[in-house]
C-alpha positions in Angstrom: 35.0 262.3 291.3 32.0 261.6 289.0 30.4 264.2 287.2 27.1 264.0 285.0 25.8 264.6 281.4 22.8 265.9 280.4 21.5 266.6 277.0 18.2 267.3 275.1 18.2 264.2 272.7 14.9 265.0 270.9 15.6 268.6 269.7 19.6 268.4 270.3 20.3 272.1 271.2 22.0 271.7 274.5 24.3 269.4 276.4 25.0 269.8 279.9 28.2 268.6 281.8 27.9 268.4 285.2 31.0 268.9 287.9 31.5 268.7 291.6 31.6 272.6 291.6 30.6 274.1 288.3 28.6 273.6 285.0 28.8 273.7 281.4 26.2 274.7 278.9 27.2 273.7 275.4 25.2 274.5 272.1 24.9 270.2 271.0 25.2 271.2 267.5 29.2 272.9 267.4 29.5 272.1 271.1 31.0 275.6 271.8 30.8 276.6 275.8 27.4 278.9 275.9 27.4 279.1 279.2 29.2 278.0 283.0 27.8 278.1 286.0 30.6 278.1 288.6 31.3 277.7 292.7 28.2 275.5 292.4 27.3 273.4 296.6 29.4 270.7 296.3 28.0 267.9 294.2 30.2 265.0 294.0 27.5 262.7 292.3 27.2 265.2 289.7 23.3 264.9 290.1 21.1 267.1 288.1 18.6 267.0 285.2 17.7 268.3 281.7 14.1 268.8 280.5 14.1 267.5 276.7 11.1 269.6 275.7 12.3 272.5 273.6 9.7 275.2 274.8 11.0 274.5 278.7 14.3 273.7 278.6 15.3 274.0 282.0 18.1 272.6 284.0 18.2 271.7 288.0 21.1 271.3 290.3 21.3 270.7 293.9 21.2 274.2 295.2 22.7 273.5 298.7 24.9 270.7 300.2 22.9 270.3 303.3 19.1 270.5 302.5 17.6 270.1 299.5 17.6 273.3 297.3 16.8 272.6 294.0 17.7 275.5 291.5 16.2 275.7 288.3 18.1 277.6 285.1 17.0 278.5 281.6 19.4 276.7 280.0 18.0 278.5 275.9 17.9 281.9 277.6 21.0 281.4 280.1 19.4 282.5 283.1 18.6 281.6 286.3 14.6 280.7 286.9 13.7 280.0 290.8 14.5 277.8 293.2 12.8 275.6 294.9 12.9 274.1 298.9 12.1 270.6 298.1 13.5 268.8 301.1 15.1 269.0 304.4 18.0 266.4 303.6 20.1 267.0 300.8 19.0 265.8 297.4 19.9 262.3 295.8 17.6 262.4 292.4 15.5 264.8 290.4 13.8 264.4 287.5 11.8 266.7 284.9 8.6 265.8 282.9 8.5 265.4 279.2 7.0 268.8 278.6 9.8 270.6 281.0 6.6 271.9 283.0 6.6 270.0 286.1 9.8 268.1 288.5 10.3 265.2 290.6 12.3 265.2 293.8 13.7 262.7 296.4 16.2 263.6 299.0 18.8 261.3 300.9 16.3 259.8 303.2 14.7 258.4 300.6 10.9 258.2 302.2 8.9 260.7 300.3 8.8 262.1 296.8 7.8 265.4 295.6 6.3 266.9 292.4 6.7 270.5 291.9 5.7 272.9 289.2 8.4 274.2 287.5 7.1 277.9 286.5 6.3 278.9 290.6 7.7 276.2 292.7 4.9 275.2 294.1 4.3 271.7 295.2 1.6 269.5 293.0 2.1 266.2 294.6 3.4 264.3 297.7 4.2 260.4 297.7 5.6 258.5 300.4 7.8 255.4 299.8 8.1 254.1 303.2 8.7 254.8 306.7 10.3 251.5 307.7 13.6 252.7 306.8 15.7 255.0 304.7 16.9 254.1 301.6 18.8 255.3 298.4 16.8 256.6 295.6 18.7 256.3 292.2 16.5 257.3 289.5 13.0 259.2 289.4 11.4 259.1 285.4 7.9 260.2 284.3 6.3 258.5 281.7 5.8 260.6 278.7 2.2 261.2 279.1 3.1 262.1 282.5 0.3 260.7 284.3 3.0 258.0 286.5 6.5 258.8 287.9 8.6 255.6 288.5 10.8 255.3 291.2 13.8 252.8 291.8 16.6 252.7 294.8 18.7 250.5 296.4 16.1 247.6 297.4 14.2 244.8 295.6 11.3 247.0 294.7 10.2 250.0 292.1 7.5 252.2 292.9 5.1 253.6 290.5 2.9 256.7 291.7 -0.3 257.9 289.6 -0.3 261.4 289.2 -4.1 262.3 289.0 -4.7 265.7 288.9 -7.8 267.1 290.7 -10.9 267.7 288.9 -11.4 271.5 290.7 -8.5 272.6 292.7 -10.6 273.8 295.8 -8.7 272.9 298.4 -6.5 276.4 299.0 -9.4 277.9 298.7 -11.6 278.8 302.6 -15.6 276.8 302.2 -18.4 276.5 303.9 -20.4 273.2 303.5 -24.1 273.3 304.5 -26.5 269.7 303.8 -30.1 270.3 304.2 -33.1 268.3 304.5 -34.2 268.2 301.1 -31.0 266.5 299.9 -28.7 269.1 298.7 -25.0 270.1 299.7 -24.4 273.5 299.4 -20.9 274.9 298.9 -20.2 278.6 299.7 -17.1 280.6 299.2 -15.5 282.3 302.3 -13.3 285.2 302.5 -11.4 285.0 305.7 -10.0 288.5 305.5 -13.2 290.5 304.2 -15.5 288.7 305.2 -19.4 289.7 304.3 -21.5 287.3 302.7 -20.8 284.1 301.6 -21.2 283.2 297.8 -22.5 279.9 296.6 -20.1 278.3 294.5 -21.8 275.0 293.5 -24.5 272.4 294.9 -25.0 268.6 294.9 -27.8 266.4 295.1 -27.0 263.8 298.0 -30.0 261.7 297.5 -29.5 260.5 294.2 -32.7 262.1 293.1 -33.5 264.2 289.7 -35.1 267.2 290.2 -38.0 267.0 288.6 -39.6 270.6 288.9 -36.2 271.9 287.7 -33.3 270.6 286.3 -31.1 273.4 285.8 -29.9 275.9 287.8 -30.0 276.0 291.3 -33.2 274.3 293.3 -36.1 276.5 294.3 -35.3 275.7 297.7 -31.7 277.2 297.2 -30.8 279.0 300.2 -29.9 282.7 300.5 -26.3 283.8 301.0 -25.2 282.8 305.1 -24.1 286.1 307.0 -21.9 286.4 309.1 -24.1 286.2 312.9 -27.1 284.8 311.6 -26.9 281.3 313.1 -29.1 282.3 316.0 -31.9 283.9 313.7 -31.7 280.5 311.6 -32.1 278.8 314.8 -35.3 280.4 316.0 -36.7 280.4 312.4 -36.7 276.6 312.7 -37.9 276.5 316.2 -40.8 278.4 315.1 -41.3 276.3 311.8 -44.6 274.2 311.7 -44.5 271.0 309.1 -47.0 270.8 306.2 -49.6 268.7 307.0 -49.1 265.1 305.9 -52.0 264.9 302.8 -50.8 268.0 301.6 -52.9 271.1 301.2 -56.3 270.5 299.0 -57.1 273.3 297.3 -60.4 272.4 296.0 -61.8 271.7 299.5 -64.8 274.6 299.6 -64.9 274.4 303.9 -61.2 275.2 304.2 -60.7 277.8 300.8 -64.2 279.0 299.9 -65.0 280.2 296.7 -65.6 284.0 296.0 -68.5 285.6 296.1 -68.1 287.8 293.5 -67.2 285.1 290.8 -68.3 281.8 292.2 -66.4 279.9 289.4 -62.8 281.6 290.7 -61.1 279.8 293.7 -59.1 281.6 295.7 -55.5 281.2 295.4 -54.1 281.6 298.8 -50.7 280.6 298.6 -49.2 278.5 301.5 -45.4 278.9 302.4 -43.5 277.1 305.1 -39.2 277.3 305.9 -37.2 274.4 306.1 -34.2 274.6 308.4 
């Protein structure tokens, strides 16, 4: 039977032994018994993990024999914390981040590896190995600024994985992208259970152009917030659209914008408005 040890070396306040169907919380500095965890799945490769950071001390244990459960426990405040489906096939290594905040998985099959956040369980990043064939993972191991989890198994190779985290996490969230003809991507929220009309969240210029008229804030060609139905309207307003005239308008042409009357030195300011679609 092999069994595993676990302990904290940086702040040396716990040490965990790991058995096939129970563990053992000691305090590192008397090494009295704070705290067992019994009728654990069995776990004959004693596999589990200990964060080092003293804020997030956590401790993970396979959580099932036959898929992979992990189950995450306060090991300072003795207490279980949540517990997290990682995999369909039973684990075979798991590994926390220096801060305690985030944890690595890899199950038997050895093909993909998973990065979870500690505090909800929910998944951060997905890495696949290979597809070729299964193999056995024997160690996962951030590096301590946490930007690169290293992985090594049974073959010739170690894989290293960047963890870059996304600038603006918009992908759970429901948008709607519109591109218009004078070079601007529009980004609107969506709410796909109130629906209504559609906020815009942010813009981009495509063209590589600087606005010169305006440089902050949204263009003066912004559009107005999309309603649900309107697409038809939008379609007759462009069908109906006529383009400027190529020279542009001349303003100071007397046969097309006459001068008044009553003051002959005041042109009159017609304004001239057209819709893009």
């Amino acid at each position: 039977m092999n069994y595993g040890v676990r302990f904290n070396l940086f702040f040396r306040q716990r040490l965990v032994v790991c058995l096939e169907e129970s563990l053992y919380i000691h305090n590192i500095r008397d090494m009295k018994v704070l705290h067992t965890i019994r009728e654990t799945p069995p776990n004959p490769q004693g596999l589990c993990a200990l964060s080092i950071d003293n804020d997030n001390c956590f401790l993970a244990y396979p959580g099932s024999s036959t898929i992979g459960e992990v189950q995450i426990f306060d090991a300072i405040n003795l207490h279980a914390k949540t517990m997290i489906p990682a995999h369909d096939s039973p684990l075979a290594a798991i590994a926390f981040s220096p801060n305690g905040t985030r944890i690595a998985t890899a199950s038997e099959k050895g093909t993909v590896i998973r990065v979870f956040s500690v505090s909800d369980g929910t998944k951060l990043f997905e890495f696949r190995r290979g597809v070729k064939r299964c193999v056995a993972i024997s160690s996962l191991v951030f590096s301590m600024c946490s930007n690169y989890l290293g992985c090594s198994s049974n073959t010739e190779t170690v894989h290293i994985f960047k963890l870059e985290e996304p600038k603006d996490r918009i992908q759970n969230q429901l948008r709607l992208l519109v591109a218009t003809e004078d070079g601007f991507l529009y980004v609107y929220n969506m709410d796909s259970n109130e629906g209504g009309d559609l906020t815009l969240y942010k813009q981009h210029r495509l063209d590589g152009k600087i606005d010169e008229t305006k440089t902050d804030g949204p263009p003066r060609s912004e559009p107005q917030p999309i309603q649900d139905g309107e697409s038809e309207k939008f379609r007759e307003m462009a069908a109906a659209t006529e383009s400027p005239p190529k020279g542009g308008f001349q303003f100071n042409d007397d046969q097309e914008y006459p001068r008044s009357r009553k003051n002959p030195t005041e042109a009159w300011r017609r304004p001239c408005v057209w819709a893009t679609p």
